[in-house]
C-alpha positions in Angstrom: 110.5 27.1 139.3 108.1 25.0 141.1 105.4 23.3 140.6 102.0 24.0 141.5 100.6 22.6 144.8 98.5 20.3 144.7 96.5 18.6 148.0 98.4 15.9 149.0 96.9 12.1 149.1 96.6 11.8 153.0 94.8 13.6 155.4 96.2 15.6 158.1 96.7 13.9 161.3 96.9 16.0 164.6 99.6 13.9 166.0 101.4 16.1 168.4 98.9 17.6 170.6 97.9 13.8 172.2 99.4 10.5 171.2 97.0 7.4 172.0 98.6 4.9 175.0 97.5 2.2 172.4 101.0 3.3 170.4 102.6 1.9 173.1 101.5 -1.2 173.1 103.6 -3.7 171.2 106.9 -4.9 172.1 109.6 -4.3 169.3 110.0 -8.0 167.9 113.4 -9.8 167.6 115.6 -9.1 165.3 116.2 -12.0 163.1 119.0 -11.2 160.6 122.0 -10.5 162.8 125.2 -11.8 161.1 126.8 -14.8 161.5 129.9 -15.6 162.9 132.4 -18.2 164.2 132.1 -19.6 167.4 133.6 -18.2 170.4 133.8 -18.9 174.1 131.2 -15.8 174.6 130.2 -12.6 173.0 132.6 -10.7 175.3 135.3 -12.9 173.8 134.1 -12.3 170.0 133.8 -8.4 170.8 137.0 -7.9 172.6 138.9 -10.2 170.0 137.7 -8.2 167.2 137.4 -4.5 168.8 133.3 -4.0 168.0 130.3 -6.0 168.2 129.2 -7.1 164.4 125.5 -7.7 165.8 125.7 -4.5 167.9 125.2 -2.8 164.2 122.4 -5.1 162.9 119.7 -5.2 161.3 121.0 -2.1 159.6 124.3 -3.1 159.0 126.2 -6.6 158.3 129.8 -7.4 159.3 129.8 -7.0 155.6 128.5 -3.7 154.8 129.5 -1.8 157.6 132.9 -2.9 157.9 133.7 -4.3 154.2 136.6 -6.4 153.0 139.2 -4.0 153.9 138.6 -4.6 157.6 141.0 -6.9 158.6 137.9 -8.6 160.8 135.9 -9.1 158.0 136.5 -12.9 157.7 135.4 -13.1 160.8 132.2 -12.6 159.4 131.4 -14.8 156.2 129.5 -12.7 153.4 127.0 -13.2 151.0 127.5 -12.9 147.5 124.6 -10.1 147.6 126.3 -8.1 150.7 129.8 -8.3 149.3 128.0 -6.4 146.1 126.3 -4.2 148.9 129.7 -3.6 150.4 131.4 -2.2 147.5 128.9 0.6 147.5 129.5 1.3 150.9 133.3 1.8 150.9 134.7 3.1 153.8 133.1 3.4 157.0 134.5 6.8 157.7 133.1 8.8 154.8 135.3 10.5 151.3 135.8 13.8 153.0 139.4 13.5 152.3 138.9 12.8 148.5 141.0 15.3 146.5 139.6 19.2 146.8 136.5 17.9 148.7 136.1 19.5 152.1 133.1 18.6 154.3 131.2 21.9 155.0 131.4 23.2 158.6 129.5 26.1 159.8 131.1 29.3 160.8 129.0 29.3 163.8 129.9 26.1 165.6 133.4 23.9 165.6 133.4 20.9 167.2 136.6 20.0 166.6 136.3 17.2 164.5 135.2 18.8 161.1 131.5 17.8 161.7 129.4 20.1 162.9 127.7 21.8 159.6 124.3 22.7 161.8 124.5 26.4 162.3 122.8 25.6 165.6 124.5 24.9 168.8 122.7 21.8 170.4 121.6 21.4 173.3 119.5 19.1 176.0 117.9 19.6 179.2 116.2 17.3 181.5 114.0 16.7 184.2 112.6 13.7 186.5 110.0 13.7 189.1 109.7 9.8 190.7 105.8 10.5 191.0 104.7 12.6 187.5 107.7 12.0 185.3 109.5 14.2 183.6 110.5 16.3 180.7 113.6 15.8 177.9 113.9 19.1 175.7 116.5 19.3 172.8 117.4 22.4 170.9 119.2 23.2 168.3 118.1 23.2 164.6 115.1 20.9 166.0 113.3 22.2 168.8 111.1 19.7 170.8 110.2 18.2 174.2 109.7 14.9 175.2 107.2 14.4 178.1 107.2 11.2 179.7 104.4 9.6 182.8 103.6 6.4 184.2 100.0 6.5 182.9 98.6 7.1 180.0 99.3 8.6 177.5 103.1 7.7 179.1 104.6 9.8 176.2 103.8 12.7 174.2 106.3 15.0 171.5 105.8 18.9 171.4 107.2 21.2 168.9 107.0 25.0 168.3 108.5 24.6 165.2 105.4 24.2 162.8 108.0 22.4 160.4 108.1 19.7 162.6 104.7 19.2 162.8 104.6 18.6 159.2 107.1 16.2 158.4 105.8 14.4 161.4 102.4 14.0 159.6 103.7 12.9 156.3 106.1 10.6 158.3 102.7 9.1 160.2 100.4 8.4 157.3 103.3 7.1 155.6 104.1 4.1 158.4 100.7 3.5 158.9 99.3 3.0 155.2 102.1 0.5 154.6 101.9 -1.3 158.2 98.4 -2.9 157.0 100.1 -5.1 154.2 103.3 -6.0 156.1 103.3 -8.7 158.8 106.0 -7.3 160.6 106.7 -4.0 161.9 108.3 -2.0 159.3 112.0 -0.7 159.9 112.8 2.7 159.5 116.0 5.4 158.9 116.3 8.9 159.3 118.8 10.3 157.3 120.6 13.7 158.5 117.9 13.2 162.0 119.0 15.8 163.8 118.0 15.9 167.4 116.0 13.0 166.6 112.8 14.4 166.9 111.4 11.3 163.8 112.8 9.0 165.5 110.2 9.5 168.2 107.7 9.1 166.1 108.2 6.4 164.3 108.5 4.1 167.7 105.3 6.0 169.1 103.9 4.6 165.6 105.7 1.0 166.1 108.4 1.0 163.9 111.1 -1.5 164.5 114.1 -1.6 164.1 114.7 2.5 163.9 117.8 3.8 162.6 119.3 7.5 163.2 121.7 8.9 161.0 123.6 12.5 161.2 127.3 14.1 160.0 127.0 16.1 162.9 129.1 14.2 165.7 127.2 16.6 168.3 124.5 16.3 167.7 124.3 12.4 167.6 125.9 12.6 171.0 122.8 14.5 172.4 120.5 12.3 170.8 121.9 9.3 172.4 121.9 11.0 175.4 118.0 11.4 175.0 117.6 7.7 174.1 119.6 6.7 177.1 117.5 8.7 179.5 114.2 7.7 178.2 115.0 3.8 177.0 117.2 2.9 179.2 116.1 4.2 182.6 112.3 5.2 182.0 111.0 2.1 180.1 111.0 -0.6 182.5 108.5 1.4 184.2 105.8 1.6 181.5 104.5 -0.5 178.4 108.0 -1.1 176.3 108.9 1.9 173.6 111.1 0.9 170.9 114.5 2.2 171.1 116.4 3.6 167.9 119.8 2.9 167.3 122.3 6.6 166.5 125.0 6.5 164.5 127.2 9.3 163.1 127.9 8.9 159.9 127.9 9.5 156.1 125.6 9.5 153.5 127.4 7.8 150.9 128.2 5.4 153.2 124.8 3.6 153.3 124.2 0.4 152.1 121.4 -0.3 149.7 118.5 -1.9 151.5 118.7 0.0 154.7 115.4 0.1 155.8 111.5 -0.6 154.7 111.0 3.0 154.5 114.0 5.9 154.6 113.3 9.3 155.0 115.7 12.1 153.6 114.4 15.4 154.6 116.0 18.6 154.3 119.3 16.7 152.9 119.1 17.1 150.0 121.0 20.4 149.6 123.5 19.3 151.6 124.5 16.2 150.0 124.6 17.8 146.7 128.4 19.2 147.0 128.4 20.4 150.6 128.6 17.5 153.3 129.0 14.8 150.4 130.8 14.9 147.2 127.9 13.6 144.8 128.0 17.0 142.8 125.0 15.3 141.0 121.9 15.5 141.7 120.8 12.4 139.8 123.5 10.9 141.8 122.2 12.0 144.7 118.8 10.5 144.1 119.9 7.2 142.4 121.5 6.4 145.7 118.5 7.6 147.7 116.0 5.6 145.8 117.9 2.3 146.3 118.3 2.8 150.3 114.6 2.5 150.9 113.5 -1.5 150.6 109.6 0.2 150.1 109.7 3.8 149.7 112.3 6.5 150.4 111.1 9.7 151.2 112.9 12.7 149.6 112.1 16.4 150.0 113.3 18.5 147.3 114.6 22.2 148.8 114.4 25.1 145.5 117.9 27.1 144.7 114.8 29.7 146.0 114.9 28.7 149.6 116.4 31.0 152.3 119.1 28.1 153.6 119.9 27.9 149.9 120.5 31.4 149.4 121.8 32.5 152.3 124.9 29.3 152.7 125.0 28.9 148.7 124.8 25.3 148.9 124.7 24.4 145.3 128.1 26.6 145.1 130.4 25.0 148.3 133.1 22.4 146.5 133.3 24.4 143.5 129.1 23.0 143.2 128.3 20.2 140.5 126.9 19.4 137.4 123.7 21.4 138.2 121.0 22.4 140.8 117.5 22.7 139.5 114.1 21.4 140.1 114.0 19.9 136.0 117.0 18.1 137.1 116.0 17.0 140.7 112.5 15.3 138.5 114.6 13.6 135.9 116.4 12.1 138.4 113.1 11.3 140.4 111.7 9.3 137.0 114.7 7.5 136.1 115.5 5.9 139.6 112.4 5.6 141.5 109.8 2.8 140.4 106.9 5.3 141.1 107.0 8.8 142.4 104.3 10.4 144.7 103.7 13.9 145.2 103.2 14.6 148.8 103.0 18.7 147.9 104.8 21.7 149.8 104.7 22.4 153.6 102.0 25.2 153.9 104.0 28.7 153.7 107.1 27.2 152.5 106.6 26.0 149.0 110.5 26.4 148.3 110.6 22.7 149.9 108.5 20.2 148.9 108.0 16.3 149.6 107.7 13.5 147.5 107.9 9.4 148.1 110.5 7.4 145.8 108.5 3.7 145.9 111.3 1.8 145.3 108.9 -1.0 142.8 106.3 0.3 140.1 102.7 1.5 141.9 99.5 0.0 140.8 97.4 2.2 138.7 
């Protein structure tokens, strides 16, 4: 059963009517923790010698944690003693789908061929450019939203129908911007199981750098890059610079500890439970969670009540786990976050609820 609600500790912020040009005013700073390596002739030389670009991946990933001692290029890449520990979480870069009896879920809807694609939704983009107005990007699929671009001010603005949206946007918001004040760098960000991307957005209109994207659904990642091309690569020359996320398709359990400042994990949690990963726990689930966010990871907890729930029997698919309930969700919450903030239920939907996971104990 859950809880009561109770008025979370920010105010709501009307982000996606009109987003301030002043947003778009920094320039993403340099990365300055790209992996070393050993001299080559040129990076060309480096990449075609070992087959990817180690720096390509950074600041999210290491040589080391993406790739791991298994990879016959790791050497090529000298490790820490603290990202070797890192890389034995992290395993292998293509997921445990194929552990014994697990099968990643797909949807009965959708096959794209390659086991993926568990959105029921069929994605989709459209776009349009006019050299003298700008033009419009809209994605669809279990995010709906449009991304309309000028060359004056406000240069860029997100709309949604999808009140949903709207929400996690706001907590997403007020989270970046209370902890930007006491940081004297941008704060890096991940979306975990993004979607069409539509966080990712906001997090660069609210200067986050680096931003990381994250989905199981090969599909959809391909449409989001899609999106990032278009607008990144070809519209921000034009205007004041946006800061462009990096899209990866990929696994949860594959995630290195210390991924970004703040991580956000929305509507994921039922699926990682037994369905797309094999955790079958939830305070497994949640002990990973906690450590990925360096500040705070933010983790929405989806009742055995909720319609998806019901309706795809999530806690069931893989033969389900050790248990799915809201007692157990909170026990895992205390024993592995260092503080835990109630963020209280999306209005008319109180099946889902958001809370932050600080990663260090909160003054009183």
């Amino acid at each position: 059963m859950m809880p009561p609600s109770r008025k979370h500790p920010f105010f709501l912020l009307a982000l996606l009517t009109l987003l301030p040009s002043s947003y778009l005013s920094q320039s993403p700073s340099a990365s300055s923790s790209s992996p070393t390596s050993p001299k080559f002739p040129s990076q060309t030389a480096f990449e075609t010698y070992i087959g990817a670009s180690c720096p390509h991946l950074s600041p999210f990933y290491t040589c080391c944690n993406a790739f791991c001692p298994t990879c016959i290029f790791a050497n090529l890449c000298p490790c820490t003693e603290q990202e070797l520990s890192m890389c034995k979480q992290v395993d292998d870069w293509s997921g445990n789908e194929e552990e014994e009896g697990f099968e990643s879920y797909v949807s009965p809807f959708r096959n794209n061929g390659d086991g993926s694609s568990s959105q029921s939704e069929p994605p989709n983009l459209t776009s349009s450019f006019n050299p003298s107005t700008g033009g419009t990007i809209t994605l669809t699929g279990y995010q709906t939203f449009s991304l309309h671009y000028t060359f004056s001010p406000p240069y860029l603005q997100l709309h949604s129908p999808n009140p949903t949206l709207h929400h996690k946007a706001t907590l997403l918001t007020q989270t970046l911007t209370s902890l930007q004040p006491h940081h004297p760098s941008p704060i890096s960000y991940a979306d975990l199981g993004t979607s069409n991307g539509f966080l990712l957005h906001v997090a660069s209109l609210n200067s986050a750098s680096p931003i990381l994207g994250l989905d199981h659904d090969s599909e959809y990642t391909k449409n989001v890059k899609a999106s990032i091309s278009t607008l990144h690569d070809y519209y921000s020359p034009l205007v004041p610079p946006l800061i462009s996320p990096t899209i990866l398709t990929g696994n949860l359990e594959n995630q290195p500890s210390n991924l970004a400042d703040v991580v956000s994990c929305f509507a994921l949690l039922h699926w990682a439970y037994s369905a797309t990963s094999s955790y079958k726990s939830l305070d497994a689930v949640i002990k990973h969670l906690s450590s990925l966010g360096k500040i705070v990871t933010i983790i929405e907890w989806i009742d055995v009540d909720d319609d998806a729930v019901r309706y795809l029997k999530h806690e069931e698919i893989n033969g389900g786990g050790e248990g799915y309930s809201f007692e157990l969700f909170m026990e895992g919450m205390v024993r592995w976050c260092g503080g835990v903030e109630d963020l209280g239920g999306e209005e008319g939907r109180e099946s889902r609820r958001t809370y932050l996971c600080w990663r260090e104990k909160r003054g009183e």
